[in-house]
Phi, psi and omega in degrees: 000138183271149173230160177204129166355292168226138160226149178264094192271138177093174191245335177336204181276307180312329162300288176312316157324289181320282226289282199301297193288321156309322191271333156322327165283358179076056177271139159274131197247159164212153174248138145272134172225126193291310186266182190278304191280148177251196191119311170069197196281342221293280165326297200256346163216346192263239190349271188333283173315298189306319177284343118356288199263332174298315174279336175311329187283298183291328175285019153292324205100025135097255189263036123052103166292150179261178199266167208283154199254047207251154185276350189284312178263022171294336193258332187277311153306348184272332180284331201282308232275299168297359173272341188274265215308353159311292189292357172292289192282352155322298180293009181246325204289314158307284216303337188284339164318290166334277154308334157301348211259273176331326219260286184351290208290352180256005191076013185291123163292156179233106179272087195271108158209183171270127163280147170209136146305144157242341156207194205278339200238015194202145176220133173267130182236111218263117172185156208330324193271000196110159203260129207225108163286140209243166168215122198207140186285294207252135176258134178213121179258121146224053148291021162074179132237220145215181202289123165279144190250093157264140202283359159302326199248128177267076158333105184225039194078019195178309184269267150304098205205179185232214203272323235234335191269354203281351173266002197246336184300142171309303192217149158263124206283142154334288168219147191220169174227150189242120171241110157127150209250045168269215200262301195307290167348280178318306140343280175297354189265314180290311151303004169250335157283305182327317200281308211131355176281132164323120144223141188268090193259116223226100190231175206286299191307182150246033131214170171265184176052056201255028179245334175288160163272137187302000176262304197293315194289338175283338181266349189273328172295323184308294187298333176292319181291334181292328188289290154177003184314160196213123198238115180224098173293139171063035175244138168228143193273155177236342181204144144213160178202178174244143181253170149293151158282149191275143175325318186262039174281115191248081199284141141309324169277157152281010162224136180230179192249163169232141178230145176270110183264166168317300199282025126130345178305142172260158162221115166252167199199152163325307188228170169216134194260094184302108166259003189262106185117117222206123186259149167309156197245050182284340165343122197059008152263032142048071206262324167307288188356286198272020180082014211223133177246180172236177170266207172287332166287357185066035179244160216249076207289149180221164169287175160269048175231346176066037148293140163288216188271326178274091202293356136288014208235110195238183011328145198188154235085205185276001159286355213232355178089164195327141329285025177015064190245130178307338161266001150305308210263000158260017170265344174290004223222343201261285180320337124355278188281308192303327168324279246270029185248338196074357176281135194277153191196164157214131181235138194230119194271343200277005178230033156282128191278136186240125166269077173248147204255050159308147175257090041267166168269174135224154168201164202215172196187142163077216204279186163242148186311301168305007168250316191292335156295313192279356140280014191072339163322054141044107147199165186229170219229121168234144210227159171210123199270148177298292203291026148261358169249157164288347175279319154314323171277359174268329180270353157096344194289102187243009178268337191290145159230156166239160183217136167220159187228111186281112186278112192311342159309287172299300200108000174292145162302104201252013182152139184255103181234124179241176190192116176115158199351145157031084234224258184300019145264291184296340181316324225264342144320279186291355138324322192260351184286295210316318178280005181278301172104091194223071185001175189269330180289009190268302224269351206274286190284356165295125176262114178258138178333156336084063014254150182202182182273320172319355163256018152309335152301317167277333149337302184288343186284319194277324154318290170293332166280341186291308191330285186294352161269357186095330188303000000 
């Protein structure tokens, strides 16, 4: 039996992070992977692709007319449609390289197989060449998650489908409904509006996104309905199933899906996309072995050091819950590794910056307007929209705006939100203001490239002191 320092079940980003700063300590490492490919879902079916086809989708030129939805043109979108996800799997094709690169150039052995605990200190891992037992002082579960399936929804590849088949579809439908208003959801309902597909998004809540602040998630819904997206609140699916299509119906398929709402409305669509919900992916790591329960989600409670009940047993990613984002779980995956090694690390979770990748983007950093109220906090808001720069106006972006939020005492930068072109490039200013701890005159007083979005920080800076001054 091989022993190894650590071993890493899964490839992801938190697996890849863990695995590489141990062996940067010089630890002997090994990764388990479950798949043909490392990379995890991050790479092979979540991040990548969807960011993949989202950009593939903007060098089309983004919003698009759709196109006319008469069957004299099924073959030619479907050719447009499979030409996007062709440049998809280039780029997944690459990043799996890469990270395969990465594991090589550091000395990480790659086991490919299914990991199972067989006790606390040893996991076997099963796979086409046979079965190979591992021995590790220290263990890291980074397995990701997957689309939760409920046996109520008849799931068939093709119609009915989740996040993970929708890169994989034969054609692109007319029309779809999207159920549930999350990060995953949202994404793909604005990018599929892009194309030209009629999609109907259907989520429980009255907004989307409810981790976002509520002036940015309010301007990002303005625009999916401006774009066409048809947005339906405070609706629960109560069914779905797939149907004949009704005669005068103008299906792509010999099937469509239906979904039944509460208050009694039918909807039907080409496809129906399930987005709600995400299971840990612990299934088969026989985890009593080793001391470690989950929750109902097969998600993995940890410390904030991302130990389990077992303290040589660590996890982290999307297995471990919210905000189960790739850059999160590979700074949860570096910090980690660095616990359960004694290398001293500082980590500040409150200034990890969160992306999501709607066509417009957003992204955020620090507190939200709703906390800093429901904490009592001073603070004043300064806002400055790209169609006040020139670089906006050269990019045509007349929807971005930045947001900064301001503690009205101090004057510190208590949080950063933006929303529209290169959204999630720019948040990391203010990630770096905020951790500085740095005033709105600091940014006041910044000479920003000429042209550029980065000077929306000072705009919005100038915004916020006339505020906090009254002017």
């Amino acid at each position: 039996m091989n022993h190894f320092d650590l071993c890493v079940i899964g490839s992801g980003p938190a697996g890849q992070k863990a695995a590489i700063q141990a062996a940067k300590l010089d630890k002997r490492v090994c990764v388990v992977e479950a798949r043909d490919n490392v990379g995890g879902c991050a790479i092979n079916t979540g991040t990548i692709p969807s960011k993949a086809l989202r950009e593939a989708i903007l060098r089309l030129g983004g919003h698009r007319e759709a196109t006319p939805t008469s069957r004299d043109f099924f073959d030619a979108r479907n050719k447009a449609f499979t030409g996007l996800l062709d440049a998809c799997r280039q780029v997944i094709d690459a990043e799996v390289r890469m990270v395969g690169g990465h594991f090589v150039t550091n000395g990480i052995e790659v086991i490919h197989g299914r990991a199972s605990f067989t006790d606390e200190k040893t996991v076997e891992a099963a796979g086409d060449a046979g079965t190979r037992a591992v021995s590790a002082d220290h263990f890291m579960i980074a397995v990701g998650s997957s689309p939760a399936k409920p046996e109520s929804v008849p799931f068939d590849d093709q119609n009915i489908i989740t996040s993970d088949e929708l890169i994989r579809m034969p054609y692109l439908p007319h029309t779809m409904i999207v159920v549930g208003g999350g990060v995953i959801g949202t994404e793909y309902a604005s990018m599929l509006t892009a194309l030209g597909v009629r999609v109907t998004l259907i989520e429980g809540r009255d907004t989307l996104l409810d981790f976002v602040d509520s002036e940015i998630a309010q301007a990002l819904m303005y625009h999916l309905r401006q774009s066409g997206t048809t947005l339906r609140f405070g609706e629960k699916v109560t069914r779905i199933e797939a149907i004949e299509p009704p005669i005068d119906a103008r299906s792509v398929n010999d099937t469509m899906a239906q979904a039944t709402l509460e208050s009694g409305k039918t909807l039907r669509a080409d496809a129906l996309l399930y987005c709600i919900g995400r299971q840990g992916a612990t299934e088969g790591l026989n985890l009593g072995a080793a001391g470690i329960e989950t929750d109902k989600r097969g998600r993995i409670p940890v410390n904030d050091r991302y130990q389990t009940k077992s303290p040589h047993i660590y996890a982290a990613g999307d297995v471990i819950g919210f905000p189960a984002l790739a850059s999160t779980s590979m700074e949860q995956g570096r910090v980690a590794a660095c616990h359960m090694f004694g290398r001293p690390v500082d980590s500040v979770p409150e200034l990890l910056p969160y992306g999501i990748y709607a066509i417009p983007e957003i992204s955020m950093v620090g507190w939200t307007e709703e906390r800093l109220t429901a904490e009592g906090i001073p603070f004043e808001s300064g806002i400055a929209q790209y169609r006040e720069t020139a670089r906006g106006q050269l990019l045509g972006d007349d929807t971005g705006m930045l947001k900064l939020l301001i503690h009205q005492d101090s004057h510190v930068i208590m949080g950063v939100h933006a929303i529209g072109t290169g959204a999630t490039e720019l948040i990391h200013i203010g990630q770096c203001v905020i951790a500085h701890k740095a005033t709105v005159e600091f940014l006041v007083d910044s000479v920003f490239n000429y042209p550029t979005l980065a000077e929306c920080y000072k705009i919005a800076a100038l915004n916020g002191l006339n505020r906090i001054k009254g002017n």
